[in-house]
C-alpha positions as CSV (number, residue, x, y, z in Angstrom):
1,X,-12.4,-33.9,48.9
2,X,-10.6,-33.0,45.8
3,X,-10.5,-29.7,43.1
4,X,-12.8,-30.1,40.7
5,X,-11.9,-26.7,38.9
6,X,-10.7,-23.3,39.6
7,X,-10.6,-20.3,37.0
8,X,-7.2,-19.6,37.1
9,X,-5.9,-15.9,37.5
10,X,-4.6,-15.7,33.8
11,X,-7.0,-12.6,33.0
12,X,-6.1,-9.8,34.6
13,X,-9.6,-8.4,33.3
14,X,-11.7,-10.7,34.8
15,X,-9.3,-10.5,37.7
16,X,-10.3,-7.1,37.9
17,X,-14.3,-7.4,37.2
18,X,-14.4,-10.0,40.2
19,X,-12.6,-7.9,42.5
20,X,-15.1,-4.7,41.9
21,X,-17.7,-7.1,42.3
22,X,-16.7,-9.4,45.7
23,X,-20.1,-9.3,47.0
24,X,-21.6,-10.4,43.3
25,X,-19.0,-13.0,43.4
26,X,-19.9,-14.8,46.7
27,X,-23.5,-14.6,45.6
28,X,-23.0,-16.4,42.1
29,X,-20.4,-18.7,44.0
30,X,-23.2,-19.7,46.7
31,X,-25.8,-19.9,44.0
32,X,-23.8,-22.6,42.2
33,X,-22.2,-24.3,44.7
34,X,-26.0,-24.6,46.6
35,X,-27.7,-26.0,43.2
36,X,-24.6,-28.7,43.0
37,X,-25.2,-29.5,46.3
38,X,-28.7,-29.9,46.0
39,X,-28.5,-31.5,43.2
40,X,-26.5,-34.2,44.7
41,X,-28.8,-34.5,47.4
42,X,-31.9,-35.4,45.1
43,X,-30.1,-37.8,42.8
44,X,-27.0,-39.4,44.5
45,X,-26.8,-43.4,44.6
46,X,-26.3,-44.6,48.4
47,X,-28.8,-45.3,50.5
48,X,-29.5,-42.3,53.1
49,X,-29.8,-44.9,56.3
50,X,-28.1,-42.5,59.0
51,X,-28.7,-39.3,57.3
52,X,-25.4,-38.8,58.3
53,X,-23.8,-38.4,54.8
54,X,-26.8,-36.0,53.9
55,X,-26.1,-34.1,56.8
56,X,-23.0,-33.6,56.3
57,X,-23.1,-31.4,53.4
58,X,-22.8,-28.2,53.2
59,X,-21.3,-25.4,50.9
60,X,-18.3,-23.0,52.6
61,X,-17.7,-20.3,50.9
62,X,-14.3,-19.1,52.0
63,X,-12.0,-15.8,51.3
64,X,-9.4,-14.7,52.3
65,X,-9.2,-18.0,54.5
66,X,-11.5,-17.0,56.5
67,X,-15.3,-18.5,56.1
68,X,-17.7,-15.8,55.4
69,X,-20.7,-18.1,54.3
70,X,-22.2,-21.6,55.0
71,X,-25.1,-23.2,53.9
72,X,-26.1,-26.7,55.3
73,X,-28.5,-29.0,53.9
74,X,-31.1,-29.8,56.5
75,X,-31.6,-33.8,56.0
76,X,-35.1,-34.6,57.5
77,X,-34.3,-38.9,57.2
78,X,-32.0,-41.3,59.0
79,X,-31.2,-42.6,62.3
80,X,-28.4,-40.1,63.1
81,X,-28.7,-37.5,60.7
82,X,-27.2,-35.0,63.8
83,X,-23.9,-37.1,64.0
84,X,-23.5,-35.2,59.8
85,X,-23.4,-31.4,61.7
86,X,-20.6,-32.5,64.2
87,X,-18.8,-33.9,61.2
88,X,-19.4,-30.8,59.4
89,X,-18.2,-28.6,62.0
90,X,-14.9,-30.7,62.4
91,X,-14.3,-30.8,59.2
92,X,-14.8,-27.0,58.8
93,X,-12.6,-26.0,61.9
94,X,-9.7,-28.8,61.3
95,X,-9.8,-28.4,57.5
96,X,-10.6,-25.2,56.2
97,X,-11.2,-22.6,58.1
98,X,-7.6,-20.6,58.0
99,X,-5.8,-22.8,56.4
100,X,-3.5,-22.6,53.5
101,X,-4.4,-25.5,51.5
102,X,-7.6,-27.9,51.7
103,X,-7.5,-31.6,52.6
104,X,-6.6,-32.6,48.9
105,X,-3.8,-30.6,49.3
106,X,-4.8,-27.5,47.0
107,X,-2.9,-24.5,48.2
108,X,-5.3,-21.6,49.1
109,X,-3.4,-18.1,48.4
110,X,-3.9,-15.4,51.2
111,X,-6.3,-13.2,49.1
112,X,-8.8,-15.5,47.2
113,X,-12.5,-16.6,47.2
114,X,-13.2,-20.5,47.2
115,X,-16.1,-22.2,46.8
116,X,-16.8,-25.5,48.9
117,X,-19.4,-28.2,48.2
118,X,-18.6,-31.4,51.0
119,X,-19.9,-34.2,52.5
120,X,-17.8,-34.0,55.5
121,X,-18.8,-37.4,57.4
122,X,-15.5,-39.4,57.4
123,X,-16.7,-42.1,55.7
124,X,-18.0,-40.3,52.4
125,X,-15.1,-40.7,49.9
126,X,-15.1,-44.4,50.7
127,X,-18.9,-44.3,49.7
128,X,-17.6,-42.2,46.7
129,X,-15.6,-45.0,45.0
130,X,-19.1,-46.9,44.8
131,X,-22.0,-44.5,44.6
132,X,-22.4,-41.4,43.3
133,X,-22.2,-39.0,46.6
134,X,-20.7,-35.2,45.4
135,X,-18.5,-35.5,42.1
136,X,-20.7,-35.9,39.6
137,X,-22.9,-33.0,40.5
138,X,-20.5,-30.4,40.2
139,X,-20.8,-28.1,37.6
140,X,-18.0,-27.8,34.6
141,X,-15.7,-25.0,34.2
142,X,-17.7,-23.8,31.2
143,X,-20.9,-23.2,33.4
144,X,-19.1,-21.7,36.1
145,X,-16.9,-18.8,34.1
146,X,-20.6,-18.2,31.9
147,X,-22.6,-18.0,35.4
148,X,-20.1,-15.5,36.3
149,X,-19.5,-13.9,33.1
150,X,-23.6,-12.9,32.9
151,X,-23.4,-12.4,36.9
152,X,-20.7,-9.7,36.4
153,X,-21.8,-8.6,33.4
């Protein structure tokens, strides 16, 4: 798991627009992060044998350290595709959930809203390094600020 991009709290303006708007903001933040995800699921490189990996991923939306959403993808192929919930809900409870900073060791301030697309089965970074698993689905920075930028608009 690693940061792929935050929008830092530079503008006190937008600061402001996002904090008027919280519920607006998880909605866009859940929109994007649920069309990364999915997007991963339809085009990634690895094989789906278990349906493990698949199972495994899920977007978290966190704030104020404490989860207020989840969305899971529902994996219908694979041998094992339930062993990818127990990894997910491991991973949620030992990683994120009330912590102050996620596995790659990005610290999470008290009062923030976070955005998590991961394929929690312990083995998916290794697949990473070979196949396309997460990465190279997310989104840049410019989409993000414009999807919230029109959202809050």
């Amino acid at each position: 798991m690693k940061m792929l991009w935050s929008i830092p709290p530079i503008d006190r303006r937008v600061n402001k627009v996002i904090k008027a708007n919280d519920k607006k903001v998880v909605e866009t933040l859940l929109e994007i992060c649920i069309a990364a995800a999915m997007r991963a699921k339809e085009q990634h490189s690895y094989r789906n044998i278990k349906g493990e990996l698949e199972s495994s991923t899920a977007v978290i939306i966190i704030k104020d350290r404490k989860k207020i959403e989840e969305w899971k993808l529902l994996n219908e192929g694979g041998r094992d595709p339930q062993r990818g919930f127990t990894d997910l809900r491991r991973f949620i409870r030992n990683n994120i959930t009330g912590k102050d900073r996620l596995p790659d060791g990005t610290f999470i301030p008290e009062k923030s809203i976070y955005g998590i697309v991961v394929a929690a089965a312990p083995y998916a970074a290794e697949v990473e390094k070979r196949r396309t698993v997460l990465n190279e689905f997310m989104p840049s920075y410019g989409v993000v600020f414009s999807a919230f930028k029109e959202a809050l608009s």
